[in-house]
C-alpha positions in Angstrom: -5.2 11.8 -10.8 -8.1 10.3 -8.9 -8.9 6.5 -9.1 -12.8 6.7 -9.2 -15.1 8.4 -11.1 -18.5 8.9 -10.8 -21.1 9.4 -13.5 -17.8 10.6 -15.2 -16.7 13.3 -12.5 -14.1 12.3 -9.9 -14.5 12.0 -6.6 -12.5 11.2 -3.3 -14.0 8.2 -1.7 -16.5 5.5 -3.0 -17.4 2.4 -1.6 -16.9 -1.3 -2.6 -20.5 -1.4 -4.2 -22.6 1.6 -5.6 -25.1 2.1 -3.0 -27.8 1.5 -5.8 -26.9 -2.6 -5.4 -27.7 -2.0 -1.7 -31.5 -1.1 -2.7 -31.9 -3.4 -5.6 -32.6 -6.9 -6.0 -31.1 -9.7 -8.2 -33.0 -10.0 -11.3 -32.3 -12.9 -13.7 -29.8 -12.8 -16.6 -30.8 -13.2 -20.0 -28.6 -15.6 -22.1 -27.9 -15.3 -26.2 -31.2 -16.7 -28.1 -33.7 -14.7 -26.2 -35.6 -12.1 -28.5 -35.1 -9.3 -26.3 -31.2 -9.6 -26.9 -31.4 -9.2 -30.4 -33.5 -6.4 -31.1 -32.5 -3.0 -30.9 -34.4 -1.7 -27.3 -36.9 1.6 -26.9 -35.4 5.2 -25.7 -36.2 5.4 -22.3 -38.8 8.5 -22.0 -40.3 8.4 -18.8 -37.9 9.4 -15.7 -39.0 8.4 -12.1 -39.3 6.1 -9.5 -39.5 2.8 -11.9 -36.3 3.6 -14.0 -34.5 4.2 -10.5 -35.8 1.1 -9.2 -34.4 -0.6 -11.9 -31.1 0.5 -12.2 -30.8 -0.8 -8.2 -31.5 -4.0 -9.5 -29.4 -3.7 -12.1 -26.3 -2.9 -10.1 -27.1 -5.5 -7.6 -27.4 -8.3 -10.1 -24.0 -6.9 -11.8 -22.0 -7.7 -9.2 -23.6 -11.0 -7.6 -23.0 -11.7 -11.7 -18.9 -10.3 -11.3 -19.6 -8.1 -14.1 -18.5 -4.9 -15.7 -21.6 -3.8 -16.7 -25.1 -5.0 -17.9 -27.7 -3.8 -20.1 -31.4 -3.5 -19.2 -32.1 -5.7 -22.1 -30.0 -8.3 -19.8 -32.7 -8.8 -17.0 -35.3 -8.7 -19.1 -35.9 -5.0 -19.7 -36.8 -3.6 -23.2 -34.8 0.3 -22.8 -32.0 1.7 -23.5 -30.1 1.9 -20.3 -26.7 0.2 -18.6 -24.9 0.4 -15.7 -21.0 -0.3 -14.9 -18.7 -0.3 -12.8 -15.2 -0.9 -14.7 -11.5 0.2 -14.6 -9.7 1.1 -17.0 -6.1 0.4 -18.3 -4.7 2.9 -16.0 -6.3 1.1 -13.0 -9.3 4.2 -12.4 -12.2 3.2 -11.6 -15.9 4.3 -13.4 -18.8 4.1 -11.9 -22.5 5.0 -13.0 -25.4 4.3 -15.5 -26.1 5.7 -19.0 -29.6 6.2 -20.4 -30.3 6.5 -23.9 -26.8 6.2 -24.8 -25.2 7.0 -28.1 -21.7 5.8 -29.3 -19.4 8.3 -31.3 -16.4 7.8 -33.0 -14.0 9.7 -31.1 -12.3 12.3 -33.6 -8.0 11.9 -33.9 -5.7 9.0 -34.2 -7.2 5.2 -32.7 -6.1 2.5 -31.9 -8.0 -1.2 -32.7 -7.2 -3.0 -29.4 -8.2 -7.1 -30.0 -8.3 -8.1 -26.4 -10.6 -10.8 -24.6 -14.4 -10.2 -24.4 -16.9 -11.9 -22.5 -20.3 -10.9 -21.7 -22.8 -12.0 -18.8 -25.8 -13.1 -21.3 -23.3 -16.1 -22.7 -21.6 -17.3 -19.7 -18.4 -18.5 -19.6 -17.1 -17.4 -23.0 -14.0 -15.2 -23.5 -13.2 -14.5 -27.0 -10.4 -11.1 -28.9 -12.9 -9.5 -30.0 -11.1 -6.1 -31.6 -12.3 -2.4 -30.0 -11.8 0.9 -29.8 -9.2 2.0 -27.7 -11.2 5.3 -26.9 -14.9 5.5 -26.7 -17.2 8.6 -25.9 -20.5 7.7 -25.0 -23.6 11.0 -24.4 -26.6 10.3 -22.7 -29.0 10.8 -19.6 -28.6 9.9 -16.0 -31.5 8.7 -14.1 -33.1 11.9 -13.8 -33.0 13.3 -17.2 -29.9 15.2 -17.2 -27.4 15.2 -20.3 -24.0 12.8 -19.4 -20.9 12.7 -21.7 -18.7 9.7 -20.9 -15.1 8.5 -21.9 -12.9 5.9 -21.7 -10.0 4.0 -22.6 -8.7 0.7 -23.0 -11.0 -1.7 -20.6 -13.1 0.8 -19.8 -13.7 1.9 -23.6 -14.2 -1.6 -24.3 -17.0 -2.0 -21.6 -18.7 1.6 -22.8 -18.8 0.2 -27.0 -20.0 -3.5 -25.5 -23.0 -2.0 -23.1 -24.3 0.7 -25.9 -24.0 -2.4 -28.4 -26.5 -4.6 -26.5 -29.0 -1.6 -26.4 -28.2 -1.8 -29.9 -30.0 -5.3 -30.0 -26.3 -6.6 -30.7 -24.3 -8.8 -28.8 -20.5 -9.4 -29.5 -20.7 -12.5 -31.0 -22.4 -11.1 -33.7 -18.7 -9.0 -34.3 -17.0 -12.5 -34.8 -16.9 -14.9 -37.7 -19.1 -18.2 -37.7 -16.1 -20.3 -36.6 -15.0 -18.1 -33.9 -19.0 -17.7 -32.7 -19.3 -21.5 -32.5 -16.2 -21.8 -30.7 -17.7 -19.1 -27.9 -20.9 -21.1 -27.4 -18.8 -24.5 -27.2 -17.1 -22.5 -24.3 -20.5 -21.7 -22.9 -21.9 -25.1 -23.0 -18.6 -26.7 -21.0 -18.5 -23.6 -18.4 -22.4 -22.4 -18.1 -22.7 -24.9 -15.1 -19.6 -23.5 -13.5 -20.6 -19.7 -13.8 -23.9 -20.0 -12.8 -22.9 -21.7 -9.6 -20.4 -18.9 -8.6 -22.8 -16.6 -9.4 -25.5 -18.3 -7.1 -22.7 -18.2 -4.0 -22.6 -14.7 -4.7 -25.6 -13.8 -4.1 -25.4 -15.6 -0.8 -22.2 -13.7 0.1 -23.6 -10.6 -1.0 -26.9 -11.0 0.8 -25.6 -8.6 3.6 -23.9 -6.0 1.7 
């Protein structure tokens, strides 16, 4: 089977990084409280130069971040659109970015999987947060064109999380009010610690 995929297709070699990081540019991170998080974001309808631009940065701030994936809504953005780059249980890798994207139920038996979850926007939180263990998600790469992904385990996981946030939904709000105030007590004790990794990323990463 091949270990990466791109924009759900496979494919024999890819780099480290997605070659989008190598154009884009670090763009802040939005953290759990600011408006744009919590409202559902608009469908994406013009295609060109600005949306590519964007999901450069994107990718770049992503990985200085040591994310999965990240929502536009994250840095700022007010569309429907993530990026990832995430394995799944079977150790394949995914790689791409969804526009508009819609979750379905897939159709068949499921499985509930309730494994740690964390999420960029409140840093330093890991909380069992219970998913999927298969998630198809249609939409439109950068240029218009219809994409169907799928996943499973991890990967599913990262594909229901992403399409939530352009959801206006974060995944604290799946957890009850005593496990929520337990993930932002975790934030406030480790918010120092992530940011400061994430800032020597972006030095290391400077060249890449």
């Amino acid at each position: 089977m091949p270990r990466v995929f791109v924009q759900g297709n496979p494919v024999g070699y890819y780099p480290r990084y997605a070659p989008e990081a190598g154009r884009g540019a670090v763009r802040r991170i939005t953290e759990v409280g600011e408006e744009v998080l919590h409202k559902p974001c608009r469908d994406v309808t013009e295609f060109g130069p600005d949306l590519a631009a964007l999901i450069d940065d994107m990718f770049r701030t992503m990985y200085v971040a040591e994310g999965a994936g990240l929502a536009a809504n994250q840095v700022g953005v007010d569309l429907r659109l993530f990026v990832y780059d995430c394995p799944d249980d079977d150790g394949v890798r995914h790689v791409g970015h969804i526009v508009n994207p819609v979750l379905e139920t897939p159709t068949g038996e499921r499985r509930l999987l309730d494994e740690g979850e964390g999420c960029l926007s409140v840093p330093g939180a890991v909380m069992a947060v219970p998913r999927p263990d298969r998630a198809v998600v249609r939409g439109q790469d950068r240029n218009g064109r219809p994409v169907v992904i799928e996943g499973t385990g991890y990967f599913a996981r990262c594909l229901a999380h992403e399409t939530d946030h352009t959801d206006g939904r974060l995944y604290l709000d799946r957890l009850s009010k005593r496990e929520r105030k337990d993930a932002l007590r975790q934030m406030t004790d480790r918010r120092d610690e992530v940011y400061a990794r994430r800032a020597a990323k972006e030095t290391a990463f400077g060249g890449a």
